[in-house]
C-alpha positions in Angstrom: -37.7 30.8 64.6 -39.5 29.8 68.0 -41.1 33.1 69.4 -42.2 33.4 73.2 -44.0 36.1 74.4 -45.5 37.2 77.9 -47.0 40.0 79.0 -45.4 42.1 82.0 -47.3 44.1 84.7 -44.0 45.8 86.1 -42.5 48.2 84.0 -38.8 49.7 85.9 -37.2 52.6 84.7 -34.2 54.8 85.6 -32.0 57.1 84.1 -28.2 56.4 83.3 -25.4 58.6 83.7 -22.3 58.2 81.8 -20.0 60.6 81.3 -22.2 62.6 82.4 -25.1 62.6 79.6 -27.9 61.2 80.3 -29.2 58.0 78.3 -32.8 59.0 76.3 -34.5 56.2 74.7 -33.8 56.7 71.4 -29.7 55.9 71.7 -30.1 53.4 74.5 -27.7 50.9 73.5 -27.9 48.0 72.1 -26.5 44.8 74.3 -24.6 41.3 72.7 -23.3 39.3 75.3 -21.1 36.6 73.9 -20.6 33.5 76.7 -18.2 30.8 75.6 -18.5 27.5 77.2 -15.2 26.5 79.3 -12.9 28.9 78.4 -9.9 29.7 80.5 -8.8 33.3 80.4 -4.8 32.3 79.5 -6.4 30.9 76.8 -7.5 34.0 74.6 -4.8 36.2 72.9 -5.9 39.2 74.5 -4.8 37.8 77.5 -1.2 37.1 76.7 -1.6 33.4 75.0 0.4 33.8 71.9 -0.2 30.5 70.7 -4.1 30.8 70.1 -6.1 32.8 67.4 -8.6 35.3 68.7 -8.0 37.7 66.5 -11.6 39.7 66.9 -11.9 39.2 70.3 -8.3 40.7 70.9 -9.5 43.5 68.5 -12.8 43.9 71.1 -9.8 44.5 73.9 -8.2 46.9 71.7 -10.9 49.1 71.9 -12.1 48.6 75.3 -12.0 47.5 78.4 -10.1 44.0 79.4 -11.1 43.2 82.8 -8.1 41.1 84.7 -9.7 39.9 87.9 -13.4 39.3 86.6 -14.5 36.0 88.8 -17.9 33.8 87.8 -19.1 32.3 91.3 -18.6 28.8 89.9 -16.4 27.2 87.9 -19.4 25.0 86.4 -21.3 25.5 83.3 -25.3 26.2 84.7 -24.9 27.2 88.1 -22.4 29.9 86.3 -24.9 30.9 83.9 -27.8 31.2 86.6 -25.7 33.6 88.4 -25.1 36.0 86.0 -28.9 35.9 84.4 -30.3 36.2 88.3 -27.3 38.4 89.9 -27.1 35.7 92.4 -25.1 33.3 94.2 -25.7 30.5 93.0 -27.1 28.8 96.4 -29.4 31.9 96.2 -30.6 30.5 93.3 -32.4 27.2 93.7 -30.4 26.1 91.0 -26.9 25.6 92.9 -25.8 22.5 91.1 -25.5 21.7 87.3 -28.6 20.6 85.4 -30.8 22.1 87.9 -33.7 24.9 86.6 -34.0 28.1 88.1 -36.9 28.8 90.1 -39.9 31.1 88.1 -40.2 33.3 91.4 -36.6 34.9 90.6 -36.0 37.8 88.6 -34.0 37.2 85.0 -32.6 40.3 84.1 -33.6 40.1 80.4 -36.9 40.1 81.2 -36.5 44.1 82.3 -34.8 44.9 79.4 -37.2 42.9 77.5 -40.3 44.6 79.7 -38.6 48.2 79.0 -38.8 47.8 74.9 -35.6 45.9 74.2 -36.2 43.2 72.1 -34.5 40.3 73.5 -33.1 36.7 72.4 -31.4 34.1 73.1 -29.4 31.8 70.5 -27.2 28.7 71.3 -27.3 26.9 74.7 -30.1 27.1 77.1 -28.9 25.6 80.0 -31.1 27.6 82.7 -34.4 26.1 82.7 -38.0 26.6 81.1 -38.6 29.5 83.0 -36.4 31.3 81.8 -38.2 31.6 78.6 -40.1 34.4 80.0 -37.0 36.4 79.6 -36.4 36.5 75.3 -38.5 37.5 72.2 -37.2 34.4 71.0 -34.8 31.8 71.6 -33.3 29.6 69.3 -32.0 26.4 70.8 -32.0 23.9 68.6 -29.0 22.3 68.6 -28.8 21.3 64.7 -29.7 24.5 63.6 -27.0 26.4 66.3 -24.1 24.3 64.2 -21.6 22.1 65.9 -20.0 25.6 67.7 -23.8 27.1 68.6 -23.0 30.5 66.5 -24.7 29.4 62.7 -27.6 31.7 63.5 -25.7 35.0 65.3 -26.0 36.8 61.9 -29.5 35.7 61.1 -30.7 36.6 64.6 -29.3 40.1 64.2 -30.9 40.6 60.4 -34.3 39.7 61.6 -34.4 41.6 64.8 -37.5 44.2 65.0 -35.6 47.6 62.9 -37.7 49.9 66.1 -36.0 48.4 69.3 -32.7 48.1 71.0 -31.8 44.7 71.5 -30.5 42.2 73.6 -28.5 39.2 72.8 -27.3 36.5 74.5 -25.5 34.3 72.5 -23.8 31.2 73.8 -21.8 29.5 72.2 -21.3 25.4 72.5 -17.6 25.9 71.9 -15.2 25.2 73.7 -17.5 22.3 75.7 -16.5 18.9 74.8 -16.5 16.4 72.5 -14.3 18.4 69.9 -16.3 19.2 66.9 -13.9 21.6 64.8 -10.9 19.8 64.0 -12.6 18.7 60.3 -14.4 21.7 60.1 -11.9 24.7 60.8 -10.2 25.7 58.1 -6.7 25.9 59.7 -6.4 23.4 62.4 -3.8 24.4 65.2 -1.0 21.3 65.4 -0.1 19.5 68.4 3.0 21.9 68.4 1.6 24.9 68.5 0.0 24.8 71.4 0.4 26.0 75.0 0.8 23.8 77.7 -0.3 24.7 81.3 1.9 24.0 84.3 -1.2 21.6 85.6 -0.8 19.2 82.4 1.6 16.8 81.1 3.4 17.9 77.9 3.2 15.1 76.1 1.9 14.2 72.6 -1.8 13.0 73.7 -2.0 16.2 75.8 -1.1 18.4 72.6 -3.8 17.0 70.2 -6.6 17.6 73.6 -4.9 21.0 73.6 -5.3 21.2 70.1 -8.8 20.6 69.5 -9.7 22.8 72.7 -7.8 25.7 70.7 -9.8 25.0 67.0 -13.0 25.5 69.0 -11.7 28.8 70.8 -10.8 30.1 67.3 -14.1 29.3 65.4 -15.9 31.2 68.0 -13.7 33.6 67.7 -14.4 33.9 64.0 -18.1 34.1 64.8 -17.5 37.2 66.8 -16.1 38.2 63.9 -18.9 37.8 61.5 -20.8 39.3 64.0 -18.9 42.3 64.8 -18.6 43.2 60.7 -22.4 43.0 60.4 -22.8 45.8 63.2 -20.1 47.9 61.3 -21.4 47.4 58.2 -25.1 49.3 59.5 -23.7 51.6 61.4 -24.8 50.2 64.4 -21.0 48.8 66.2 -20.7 52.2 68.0 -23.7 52.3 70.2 -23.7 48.5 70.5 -22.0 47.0 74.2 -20.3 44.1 73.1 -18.9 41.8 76.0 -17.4 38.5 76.0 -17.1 35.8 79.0 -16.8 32.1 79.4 -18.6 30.2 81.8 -16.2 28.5 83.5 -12.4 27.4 83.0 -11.0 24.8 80.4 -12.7 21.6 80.5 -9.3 19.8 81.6 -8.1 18.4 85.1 -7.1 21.2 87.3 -9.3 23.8 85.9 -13.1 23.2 85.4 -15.0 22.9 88.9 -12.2 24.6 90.7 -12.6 27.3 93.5 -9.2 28.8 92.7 -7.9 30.9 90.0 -7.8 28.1 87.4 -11.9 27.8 88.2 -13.1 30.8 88.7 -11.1 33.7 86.9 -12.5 34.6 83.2 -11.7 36.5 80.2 -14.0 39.4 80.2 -13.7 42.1 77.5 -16.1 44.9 77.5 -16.4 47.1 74.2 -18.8 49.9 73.6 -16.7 52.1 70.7 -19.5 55.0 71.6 -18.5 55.5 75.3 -15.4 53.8 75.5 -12.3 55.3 73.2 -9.2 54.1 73.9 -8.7 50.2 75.3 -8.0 50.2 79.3 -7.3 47.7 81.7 -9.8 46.9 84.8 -7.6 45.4 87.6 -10.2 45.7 89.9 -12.1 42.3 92.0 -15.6 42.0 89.5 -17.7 39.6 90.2 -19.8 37.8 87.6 -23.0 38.7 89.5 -22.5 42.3 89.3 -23.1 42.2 85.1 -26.7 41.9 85.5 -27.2 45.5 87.5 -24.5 47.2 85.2 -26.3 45.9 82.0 -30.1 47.5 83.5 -27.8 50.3 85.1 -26.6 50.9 81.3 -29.8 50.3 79.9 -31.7 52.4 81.9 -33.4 50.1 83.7 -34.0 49.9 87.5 -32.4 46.4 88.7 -35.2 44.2 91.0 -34.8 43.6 94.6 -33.7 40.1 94.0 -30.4 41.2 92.4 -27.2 40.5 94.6 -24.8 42.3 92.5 -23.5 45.6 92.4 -23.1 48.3 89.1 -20.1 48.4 88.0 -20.4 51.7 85.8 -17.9 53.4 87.1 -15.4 51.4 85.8 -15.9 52.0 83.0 -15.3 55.5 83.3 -12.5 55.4 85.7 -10.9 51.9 84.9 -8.4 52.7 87.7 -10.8 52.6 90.3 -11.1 50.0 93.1 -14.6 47.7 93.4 -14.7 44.7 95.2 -12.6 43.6 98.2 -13.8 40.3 98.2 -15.1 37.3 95.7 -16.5 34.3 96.7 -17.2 31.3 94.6 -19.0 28.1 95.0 -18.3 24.4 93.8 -21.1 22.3 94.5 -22.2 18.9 92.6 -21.4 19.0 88.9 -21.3 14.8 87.7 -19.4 14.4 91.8 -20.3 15.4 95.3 -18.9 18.4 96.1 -18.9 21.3 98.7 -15.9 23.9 98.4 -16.5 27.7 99.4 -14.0 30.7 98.4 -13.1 33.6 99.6 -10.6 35.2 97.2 -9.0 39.3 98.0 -6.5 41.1 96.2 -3.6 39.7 98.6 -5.2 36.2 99.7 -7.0 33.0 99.2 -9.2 31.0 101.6 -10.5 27.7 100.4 -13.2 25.8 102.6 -13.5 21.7 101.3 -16.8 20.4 103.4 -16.3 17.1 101.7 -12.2 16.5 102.1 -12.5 13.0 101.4 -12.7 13.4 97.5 -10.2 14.3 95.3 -10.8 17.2 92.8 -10.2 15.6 89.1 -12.6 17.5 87.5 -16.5 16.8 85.9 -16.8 14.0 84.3 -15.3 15.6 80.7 -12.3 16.2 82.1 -11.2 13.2 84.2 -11.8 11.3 80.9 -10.0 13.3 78.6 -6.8 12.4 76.9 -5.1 14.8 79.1 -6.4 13.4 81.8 -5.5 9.8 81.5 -2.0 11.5 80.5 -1.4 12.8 84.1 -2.7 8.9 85.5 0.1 7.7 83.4 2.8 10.4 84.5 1.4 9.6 87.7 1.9 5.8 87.9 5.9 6.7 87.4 6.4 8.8 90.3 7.0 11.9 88.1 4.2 14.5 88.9 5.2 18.1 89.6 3.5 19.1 92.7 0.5 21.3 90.4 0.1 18.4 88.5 -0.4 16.3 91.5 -2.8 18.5 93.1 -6.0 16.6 91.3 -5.0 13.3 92.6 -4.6 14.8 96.4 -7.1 12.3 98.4 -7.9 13.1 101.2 -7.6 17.1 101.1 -7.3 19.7 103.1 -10.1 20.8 104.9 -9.1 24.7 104.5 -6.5 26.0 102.3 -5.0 29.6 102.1 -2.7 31.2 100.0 -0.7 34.3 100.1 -1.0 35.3 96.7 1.7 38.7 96.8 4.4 35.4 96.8 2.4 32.2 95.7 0.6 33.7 92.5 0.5 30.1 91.1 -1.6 29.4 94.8 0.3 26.1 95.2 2.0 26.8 99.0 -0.8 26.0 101.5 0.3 28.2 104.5 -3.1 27.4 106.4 -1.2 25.2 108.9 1.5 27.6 109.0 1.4 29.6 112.7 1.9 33.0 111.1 -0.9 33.4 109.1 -3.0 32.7 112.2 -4.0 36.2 112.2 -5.3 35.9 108.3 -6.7 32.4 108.7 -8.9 33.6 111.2 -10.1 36.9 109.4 -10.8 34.3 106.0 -12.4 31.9 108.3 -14.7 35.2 109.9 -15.3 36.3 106.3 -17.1 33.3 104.8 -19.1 32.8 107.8 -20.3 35.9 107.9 -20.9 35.8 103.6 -22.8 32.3 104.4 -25.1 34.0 107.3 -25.8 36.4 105.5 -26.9 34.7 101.9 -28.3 31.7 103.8 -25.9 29.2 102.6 -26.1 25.7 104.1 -23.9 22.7 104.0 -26.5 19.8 103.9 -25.6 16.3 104.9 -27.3 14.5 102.4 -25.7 16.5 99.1 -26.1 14.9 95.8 -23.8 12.1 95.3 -21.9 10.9 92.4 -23.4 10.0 89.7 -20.4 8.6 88.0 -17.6 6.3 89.2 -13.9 9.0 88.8 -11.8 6.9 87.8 -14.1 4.8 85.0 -16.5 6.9 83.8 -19.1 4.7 84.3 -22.7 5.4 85.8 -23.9 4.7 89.2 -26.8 3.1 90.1 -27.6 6.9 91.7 -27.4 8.5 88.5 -30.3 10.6 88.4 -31.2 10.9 92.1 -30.8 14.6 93.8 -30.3 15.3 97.6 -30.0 18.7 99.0 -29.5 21.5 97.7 -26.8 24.2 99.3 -29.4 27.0 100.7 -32.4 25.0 100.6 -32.7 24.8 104.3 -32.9 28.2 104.6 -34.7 29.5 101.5 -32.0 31.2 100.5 -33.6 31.7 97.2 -35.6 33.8 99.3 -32.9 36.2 100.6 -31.8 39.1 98.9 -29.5 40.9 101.1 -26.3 42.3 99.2 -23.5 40.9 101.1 -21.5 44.0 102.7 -18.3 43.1 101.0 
C-alpha cells in the first residue's frame, strides 16, 4: 500500500446544517465516491434500462436521491475528473484536454477533507496528475493490483482505513473504459440479445456483442458496489456513510463519448446517505458536476477554497423539489482529435458553439474503432443511416446548433437557421459570451491537432506534440469568479 503524506498549513472549518442539526466532529460522515469510466446514464437500471444489471446501484436509488439532469463539463475521461476534484471548468483548470496534469497551485478538494482529519484515498485510476497526490493518505494505482475492472482492493482499502477518522474515498473504477476485459471473467455474461440498442447505433449482430461486453463491465462494477455497500452494513457504518455514484463521461461508442449534448454530458448520479436521506427522491433540477466538490466540504464541514467554481447543492437534498441551476455549460476540447465545441444547455434549450466545423464528431479514438463503429461505416456505405445515426459522419458541421428541447428531446432538429428562434439564438449566443468572459476561456489558433488519423486509427507524425491550451491566454487557471448563472 503506497502512503503519501504532506503536511498542511491551512486548516478551514465550518459548520453544516442539515435538517437543521448541526454536524459535530464525531458523526461527520463518512464519504465513498464511486466514478465509473464512460458510462451513459440510460445505461444503469435505475435509470429505466431494463436490459442491464445494476442491481446495488439501483438499490443506492432506492434509498436516495437519483439526480436526472446532473451534467459533467466534459464528456472526456480527465478533463471530467479535473473538474470535479478542482470545482472548475475545465479551461480553468490548466488541464483542459485529456492526458494533461493539473496544475499544483489549484486547490483539490480532498486535500481539505484530508487537512480537516478525514483520512483520505484514492484506489483505481489516477488520471489527474502527480500533484494531485497531495490530496490522499494513500492511493493505490497500480493497475495489476486494481484487477481488470479497478475495484479488487475497495474492500481492503476500507478494512485498513485508520478505526479514529472519517474517511474519504474515491474509488474509480477502470470499467466501463475499453478494451473489454469481463466477458471471461463475469460470471453471467449478458448475450448479444439482451441488450439495448440506442437510436445512434446500428442493430446489428457486431453492434450487440460491443453492446454486450460494455454491459458485463457495467455489471461487475456494479457488483463491486455491492461488496462494498455489505461491508459498511455489516459494521454499522452504511448509515452515516454518503455514498454517490457518477461516470465520467458517456459510453465509449460513436455519438456519445466527447459529445457537448445530452448523449456527452448528462450522467447517472445517485446520492445515498440512509442517515439524512429516508425515503428515495428524485432531483430534476440542472447540477452541474462542478458543484460536488463545495457540497461534499459543505457536508463535511469544511469551508470550500476560493478557487472553487461550483455551488453547494445541500439543499437539495433536503428539498429535492427545489430549483438550482438555470444554466450548464460543457466543454469538448482535444481528446485523441482537435476539437473546440462550447454548450450552453437550460431546462427548455440547447446552444451548441463548433469553433472547428471542419471536423466531423466520431468520437476518441476508442470509439471510432469499435465494432460499432465500423458497423455504422458499413450502414453508411448503403445509403441507409437514420438521420441520429448519421450525425457522426456530418463533415463539415454547423458552426452553432440549437435545439428546442420542450419538442426535440432527442436534440436532432437544428432550428439555429430557423428565423423564429432569432430571439433565443441571440440570448444562447449572449449567454456563452458572457460565461467565456467571465471564466477567461479562449479559442486559440494553434489547438492541439490530431494525434491519430479518424478513419484508420493510425498515429500521426504529431502524436505527442501539444499546442494551446483553451484559457491559457488568459490564465484562466488564475480566475476564480463563480459565473452568475
Amino acid at each position: 500500500m503506497k502512503m503519501i503524506r504532506y503536511t498542511i498549513l491551512l486548516f478551514l472549518s465550518a459548520s453544516l446544517c442539515l435538517k437543521g442539526n448541526a454536524q459535530s466532529g464525531k458523526d461527520r460522515p463518512n464519504i465513498v465516491f464511486v466514478i465509473g469510466d464512460d458510462i451513459s446514464i440510460d445505461d444503469i437500471g435505475a435509470y429505466g434500462n431494463t436490459h442491464i444489471r445494476t442491481p446495488h446501484i439501483d438499490d443506492l436509488a432506492a434509498r436516495g436521491l437519483r439526480f436526472n439532469n446532473m451534467y459533467v463539463t466534459s464528456s472526456s475521461c480527465s478533463p471530467s475528473r479535473v473538474s470535479i476534484l478542482t470545482g472548475r471548468y475545465p479551461h480553468n483548470t490548466g488541464a483542459a484536454e485529456l492526458h494533461a496534469p493539473v496544475p499544483a497551485h489549484l486547490t483539490y478538494f480532498p486535500e481539505l477533507l484530508k487537512a480537516s482529519g478525514y483520512y483520505t484515498a484514492l484506489a483505481g485510476k489516477w488520471h489527474e496528475g502527480p500533484n494531485t497526490s497531495r490530496a490522499y493518505d494513500t492511493i493505490l494505482a497500480d493497475k495489476a493490483a486494481n484487477g481488470e475492472g479497478g475495484e479488487s482492493q475497495w474492500e481492503q482499502l476500507y478494512l485498513n482505513r485508520p478505526k479514529n477518522k472519517p474517511f474519504f474515498f474515491w474509488l474509480a473504477a477502470y470499467d466501463a473504459h475499453r478494451d473489454w476485459s469481463a466477458d471471461h471473467l463475469f460470471q453471467n455474461p449478458y448475450k448479444a440479445s439482451e441488450v439495448r440498442v440506442p437510436s445512434t447505433l446500428n442493430d446489428d449482430e457486431a453492434t450487440r456483442r460491443d453492446l454486450a461486453s460494455y454491459y458485463n463491465e457495467i455489471s461487475r462494477l456494479d457488483e463491486s458496489v455491492g461488496v462494498l455497500v455489505r461491508r459498511l452494513k455489516e459494521d454499522g457504518q452504511l448509515d452515516n456513510t454518503i455514498i454517490v455514484f457518477i461516470a465520467d463521461n458517456a459510453r465509449p461508442f460513436p455519438g456519445s463519448k466527447t459529445r457537448v449534448n445530452d448523449r456527452g454530458l448528462k450522467t447517472p448520479f445517485i446520492f445515498s446517505w440512509p442517515q439524512k436521506i429516508r425515503s428515495a427522491a428524485v432531483v430534476d433540477a440542472l447540477v452541474s458536476s462542478i458543484d460536488i466538490a463545495p457540497t461534499f466540504l459543505h457536508l463535511a464541514g469544511v469551508q470550500p477554497a476560493a478557487t472553487i467554481q461550483g455551488t453547494d447543492f445541500t439543499r437539495l437534498l433536503k428539498d429535492p423539489k427545489a430549483a438550482f441551476r438555470n444554466f450548464i455549460f460543457g466543454e469538448h476540447n482535444w481528446h485523441d482529435y482537435e476539437a473546440y465545441e462550447r454548450s450552453v444547455r437550460s431546462k427548455n434549450f440547447l446552444y451548441i458553439f463548433n469553433g472547428r466545423p471542419g471536423f466531423d464528431n466520431g468520437g476518441p479514438i476508442d470509439a471510432n474503432q469499435s465494432p460499432a463503429a465500423y458497423s455504422l461505416r458499413n450502414l453508411k456505405s448503403s445509403g441507409s443511416l437514420t438521420p441520429l445515426q448519421a450525425d457522426v459522419f456530418i463533415n463539415p458541421r454547423p458552426i452553432e446548433e440549437l435545439y428546442d428541447l420542450k419538442t426535440d428531446s432527442a436534440q436532432l432538429i437544428n432550428i439555429a437557421s430557423d428565423l423564429s428562434y432569432r430571439k433565443h439564438l441571440d440570448q444562447y449566443r449572449k449567454i456563452l459570451a458572457r460565461w467565456q468572459k467571465e471564466t477567461g476561456d479562449t479559442q486559440p489558433v494553434q489547438l492541439t491537432a490530431d494525434w491519430y488519423d479518424r478513419k484508420t486509427g493510425e498515429a500521426l507524425p504529431q502524436k505527442g506534440v501539444r499546442g494551446e491550451m483553451p484559457g491559457a491566454s488568459k490564465h484562466a487557471d488564475r480566475i476564480n469568479v463563480k459565473s452568475l448563472f
